[in-house]
N, C-alpha and C positions, 0 to 999 in steps of 0.2 A: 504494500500500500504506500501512497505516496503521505512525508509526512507535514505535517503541516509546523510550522516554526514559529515561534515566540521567546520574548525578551524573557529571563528568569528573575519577576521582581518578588522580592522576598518580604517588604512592606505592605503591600496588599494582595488581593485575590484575585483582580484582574492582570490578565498581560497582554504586553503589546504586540499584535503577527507582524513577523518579517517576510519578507515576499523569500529569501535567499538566507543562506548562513555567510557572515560576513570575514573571509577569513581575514589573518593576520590583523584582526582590530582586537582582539583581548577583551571581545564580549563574551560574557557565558551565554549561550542558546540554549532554549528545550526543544526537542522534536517530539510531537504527539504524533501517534498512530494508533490505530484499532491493532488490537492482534492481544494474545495469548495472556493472562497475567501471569508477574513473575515479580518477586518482592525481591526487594530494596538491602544491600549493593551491589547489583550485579552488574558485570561490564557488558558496555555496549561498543560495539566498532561498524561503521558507515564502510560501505563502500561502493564503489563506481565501477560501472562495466564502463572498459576503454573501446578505441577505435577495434583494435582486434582480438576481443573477445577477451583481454586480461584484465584482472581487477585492482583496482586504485584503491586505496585508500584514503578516506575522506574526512574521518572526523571520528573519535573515540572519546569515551566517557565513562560514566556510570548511570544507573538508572536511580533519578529521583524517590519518585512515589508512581503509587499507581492511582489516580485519582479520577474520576470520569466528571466530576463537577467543574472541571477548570477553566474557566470562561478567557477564553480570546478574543482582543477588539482588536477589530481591523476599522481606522479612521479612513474615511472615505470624504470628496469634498462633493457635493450635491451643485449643480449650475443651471441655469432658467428661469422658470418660472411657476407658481403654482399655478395648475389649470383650475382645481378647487378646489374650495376651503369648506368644509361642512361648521 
């Protein structure tokens, strides 16, 4: 499954989606996906199929939590006009 990426803010319960993981900036990311549960430290390692069929590696960790409530905002900017307003 493809995962989807947010900021790891540790003050509140929301976080904010990354389109991308950003390397070499010495941000922490989370990647949330659906898939199997599995409790907390276990290592995680990313990897990338290359042009000819070899795999990359892309990105290692550990597993947080497993939490299904964990809200992602993605800021979007809205332009036009209202057609109507009830």
């Amino acid at each position: 499954s493809r995962p989807v990426f947010s900021q790891n803010n540790l003050n509140c319960d929301k976080h904010k989606y990354e389109r991308y993981l950003l390397p070499g900036s010495g941000v922490f990311s989370v990647a949330s996906t659906y898939g199997p549960a599995t409790f907390a430290p276990a290592p995680v390692m990313v990897f990338r199929r290359g042009g000819e069929g070899q795999l990359e590696l892309v990105a290692y960790g550990s597993l947080s939590t497993v939490d299904v409530d964990r809200i992602v905002l993605k800021k979007i900017v809205l332009t036009g006009y209202p057609a109507r307003v009830h």
